[in-house]
C-alpha positions as CSV (number, residue, x, y, z in Angstrom):
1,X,-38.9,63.1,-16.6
2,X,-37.1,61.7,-13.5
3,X,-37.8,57.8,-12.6
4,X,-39.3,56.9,-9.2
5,X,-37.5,56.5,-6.5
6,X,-38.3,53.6,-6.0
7,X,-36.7,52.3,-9.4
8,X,-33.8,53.9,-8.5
9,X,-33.7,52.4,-5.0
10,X,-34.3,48.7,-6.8
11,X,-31.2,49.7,-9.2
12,X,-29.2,50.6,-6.4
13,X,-29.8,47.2,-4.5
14,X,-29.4,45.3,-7.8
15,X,-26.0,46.5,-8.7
16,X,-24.7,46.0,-4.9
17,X,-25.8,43.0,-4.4
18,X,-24.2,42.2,-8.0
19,X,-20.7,43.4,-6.8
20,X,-21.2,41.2,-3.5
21,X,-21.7,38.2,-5.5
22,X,-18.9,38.8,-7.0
23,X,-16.7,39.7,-3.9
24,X,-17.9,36.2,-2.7
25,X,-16.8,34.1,-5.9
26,X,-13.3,35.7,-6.0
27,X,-13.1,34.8,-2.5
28,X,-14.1,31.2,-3.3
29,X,-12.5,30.2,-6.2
30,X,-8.9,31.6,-4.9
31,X,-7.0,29.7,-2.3
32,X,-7.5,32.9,0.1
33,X,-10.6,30.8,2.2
34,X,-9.7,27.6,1.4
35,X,-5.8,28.4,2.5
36,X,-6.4,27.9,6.3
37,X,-6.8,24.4,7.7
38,X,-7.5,23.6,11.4
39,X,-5.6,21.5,13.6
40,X,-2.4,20.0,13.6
41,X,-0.1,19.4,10.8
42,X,3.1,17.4,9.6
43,X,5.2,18.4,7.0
44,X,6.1,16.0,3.3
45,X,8.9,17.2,0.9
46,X,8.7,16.4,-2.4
47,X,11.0,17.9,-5.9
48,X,10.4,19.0,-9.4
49,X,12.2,20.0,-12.3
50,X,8.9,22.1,-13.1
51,X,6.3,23.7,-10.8
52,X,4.6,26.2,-13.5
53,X,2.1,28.1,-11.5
54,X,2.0,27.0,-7.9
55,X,1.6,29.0,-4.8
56,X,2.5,28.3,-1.5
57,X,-1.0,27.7,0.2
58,X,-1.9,25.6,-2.8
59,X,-4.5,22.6,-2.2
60,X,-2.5,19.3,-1.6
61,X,-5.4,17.0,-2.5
62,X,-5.5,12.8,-3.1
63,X,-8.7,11.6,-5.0
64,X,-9.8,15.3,-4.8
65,X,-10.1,15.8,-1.5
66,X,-7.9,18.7,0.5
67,X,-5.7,17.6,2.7
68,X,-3.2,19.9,3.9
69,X,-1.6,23.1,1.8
70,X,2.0,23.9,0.5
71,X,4.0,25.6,3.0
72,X,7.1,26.5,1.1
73,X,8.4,26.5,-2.4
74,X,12.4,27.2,-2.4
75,X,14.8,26.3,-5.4
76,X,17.6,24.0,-4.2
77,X,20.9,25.2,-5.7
78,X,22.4,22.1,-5.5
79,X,20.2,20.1,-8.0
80,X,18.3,22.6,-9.2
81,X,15.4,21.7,-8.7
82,X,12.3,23.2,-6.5
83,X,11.8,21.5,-2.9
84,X,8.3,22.1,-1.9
85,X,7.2,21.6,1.4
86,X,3.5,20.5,1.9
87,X,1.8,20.9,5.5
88,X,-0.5,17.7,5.6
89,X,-3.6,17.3,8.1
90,X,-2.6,14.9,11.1
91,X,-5.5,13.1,10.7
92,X,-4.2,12.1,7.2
93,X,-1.5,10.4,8.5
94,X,-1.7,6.8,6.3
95,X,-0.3,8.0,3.3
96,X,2.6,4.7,2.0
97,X,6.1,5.6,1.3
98,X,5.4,5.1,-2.3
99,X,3.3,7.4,-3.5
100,X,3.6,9.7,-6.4
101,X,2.8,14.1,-6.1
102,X,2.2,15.7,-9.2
103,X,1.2,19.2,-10.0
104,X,-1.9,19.4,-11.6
105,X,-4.2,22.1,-13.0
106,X,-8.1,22.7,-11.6
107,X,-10.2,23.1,-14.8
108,X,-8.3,24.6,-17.9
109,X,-6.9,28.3,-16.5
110,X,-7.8,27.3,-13.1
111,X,-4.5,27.4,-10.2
112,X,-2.4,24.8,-9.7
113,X,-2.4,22.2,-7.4
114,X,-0.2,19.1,-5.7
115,X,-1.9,16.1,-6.1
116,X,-1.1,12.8,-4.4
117,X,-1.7,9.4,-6.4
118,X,-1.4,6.7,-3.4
119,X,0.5,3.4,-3.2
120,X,0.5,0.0,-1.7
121,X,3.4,0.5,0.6
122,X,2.9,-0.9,3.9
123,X,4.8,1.9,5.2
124,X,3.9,5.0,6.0
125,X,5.0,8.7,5.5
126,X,6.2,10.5,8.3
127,X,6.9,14.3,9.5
128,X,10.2,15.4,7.1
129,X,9.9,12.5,4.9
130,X,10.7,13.5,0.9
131,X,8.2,12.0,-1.3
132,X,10.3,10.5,-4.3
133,X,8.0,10.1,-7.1
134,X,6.8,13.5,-8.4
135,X,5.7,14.7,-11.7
136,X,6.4,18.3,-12.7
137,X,3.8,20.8,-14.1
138,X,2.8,20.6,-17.9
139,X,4.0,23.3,-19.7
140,X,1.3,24.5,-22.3
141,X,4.4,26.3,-24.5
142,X,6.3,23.0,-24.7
143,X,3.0,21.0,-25.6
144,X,3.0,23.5,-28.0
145,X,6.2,23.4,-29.3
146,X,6.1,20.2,-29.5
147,X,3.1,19.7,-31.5
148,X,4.1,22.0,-34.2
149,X,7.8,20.5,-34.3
150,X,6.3,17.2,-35.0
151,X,3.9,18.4,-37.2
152,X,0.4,17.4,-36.1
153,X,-1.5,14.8,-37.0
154,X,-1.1,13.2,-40.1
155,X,-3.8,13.6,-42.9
156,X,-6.2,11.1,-44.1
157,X,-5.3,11.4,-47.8
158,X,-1.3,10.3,-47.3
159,X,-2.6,7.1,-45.9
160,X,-5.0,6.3,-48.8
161,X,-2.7,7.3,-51.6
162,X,-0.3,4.2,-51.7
163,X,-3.7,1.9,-51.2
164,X,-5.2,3.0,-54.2
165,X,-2.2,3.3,-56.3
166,X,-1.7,-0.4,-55.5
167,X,-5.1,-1.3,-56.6
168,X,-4.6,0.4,-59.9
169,X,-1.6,-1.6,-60.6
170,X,-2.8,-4.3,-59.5
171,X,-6.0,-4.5,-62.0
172,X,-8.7,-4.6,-59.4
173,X,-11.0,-1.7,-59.4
């Protein structure tokens, strides 16, 4: 018994448009269309002992909102640290002299990103300037680590013990 054609036309769209979706959200949610940026640009240093995950054409963002891309990520022999160079929008040109870049995740497995907490500095940043507050990536092995070296939390029923042993001592129920 062979189906229609029809059915098998409807199938055929179905599954096509299915792998266009798809096509679409892996171009979305990478930083392949959000990596260009129109318009002129100036660029912001900033170093970490840690960048985890991050890619040059990475978001730069403050409050959420894009505003330029990393350019370059290079390890400085010297200190031994990573210099990354961020190419920020012109137009976001009012950013004080004492703010912080830290390299944050988007959701939980999502890529990484340089985020800029702003400051009160009447000054601004300008094209070559070296940011000098930064926060380097999370590592989720060290959290880890960290977590079991320490032990956890502590239970409920260590806390207690020495309570009730002193009221049983004591004579009061």
């Amino acid at each position: 018994m062979n189906p229609r054609p029809s059915y098998a036309i409807g199938t055929g769209l179905f599954i096509l448009l299915g792998f266009a979706a798809l096509a679409y959200l892996a171009t979305q949610t990478t930083s392949v269309a959000n990596g260009i940026h129109s318009g002129n640009s100036y660029a912001l240093k900033a170093r970490f002992n840690n960048i985890g995950q991050l890619k040059e054409r990475a978001p730069v963002k403050i409050a959420g909102v894009r505003i330029g891309d990393v350019q370059s990520i290079t390890l400085e022999p010297q200190r031994m640290d990573a210099l990354v160079v961020m190419a920020i929008d012109k137009k976001y040109n009012d950013i004080p002299d004492d703010s912080s870049a830290a390299i944050f995740t988007s959701g939980l497995l999502g890529d990484q990103y340089v985020g800029i907490e702003p400051g009160g500095s009447p000054t601004f940043l300008k094209n070559g300037d070296e940011m000098v507050l930064t926060q380097s990536a999370m590592s989720i092995e060290n959290l880890i680590g960290k977590f079991l070296v320490n032990g956890g939390p502590k239970s409920s029923s260590a806390t207690t013990a020495p309570a009730s042993s002193a009221a049983a001592s004591s004579g009061k129920p």
